[in-house]
N, C-alpha and C positions, 0 to 999 in steps of 0.2 A: 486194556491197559490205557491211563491215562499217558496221553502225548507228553513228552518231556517239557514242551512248549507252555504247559497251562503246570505243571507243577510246580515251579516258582511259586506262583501267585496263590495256589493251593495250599501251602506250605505255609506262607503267612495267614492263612485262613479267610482268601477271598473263595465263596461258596464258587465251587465250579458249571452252577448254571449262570452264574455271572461271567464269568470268564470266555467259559463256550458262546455265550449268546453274542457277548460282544465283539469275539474273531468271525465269525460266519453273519451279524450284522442283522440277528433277530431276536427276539426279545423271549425271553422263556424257552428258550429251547428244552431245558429241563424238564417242564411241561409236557410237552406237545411229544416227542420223539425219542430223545434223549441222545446225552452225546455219542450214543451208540449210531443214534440213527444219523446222528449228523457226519461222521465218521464214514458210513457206507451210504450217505448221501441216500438214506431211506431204506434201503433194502432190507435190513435189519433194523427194527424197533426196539425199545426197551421192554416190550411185554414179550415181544418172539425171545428176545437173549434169553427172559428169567423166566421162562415158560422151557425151554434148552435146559438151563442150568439147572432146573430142580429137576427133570428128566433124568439129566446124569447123577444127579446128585441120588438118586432112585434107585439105581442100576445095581448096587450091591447088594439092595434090602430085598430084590426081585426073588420069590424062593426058589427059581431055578438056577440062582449065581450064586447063592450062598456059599457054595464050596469052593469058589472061585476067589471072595476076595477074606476067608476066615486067616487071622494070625496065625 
């Protein structure tokens, strides 16, 4: 979730690796980590999140769940 603090500025359509880079005082964070990892101060990177997300995103097409999440 974006901070409410950088949605303002989001919202008028300042990119949010401008935003972020310029609260935490480094240049491209967008780049480098992303605001995920600047948020857990690195523990999490933006590859581990979206390396996660499509994991889950995974989980129903798995053919041992099928019955699990059918309408």
């Amino acid at each position: 979730m974006v901070p409410r603090k950088f949605m303002g500025e989001v919202l008028k359509g300042v990119e949010l690796n401008e935003i972020v880079s310029k609260y935490y005082g480094e240049p491209n964070i967008g780049r480098k980590y992303g605001l995920i990892g600047a948020l857990t101060r690195r523990f999490i990177d933006r590859v581990v999140l979206n390396t996660e997300a499509v994991y889950m995103a995974l989980i129903p097409r798995m053919p041992w769940n099928a019955g699990l999440f059918r309408d």
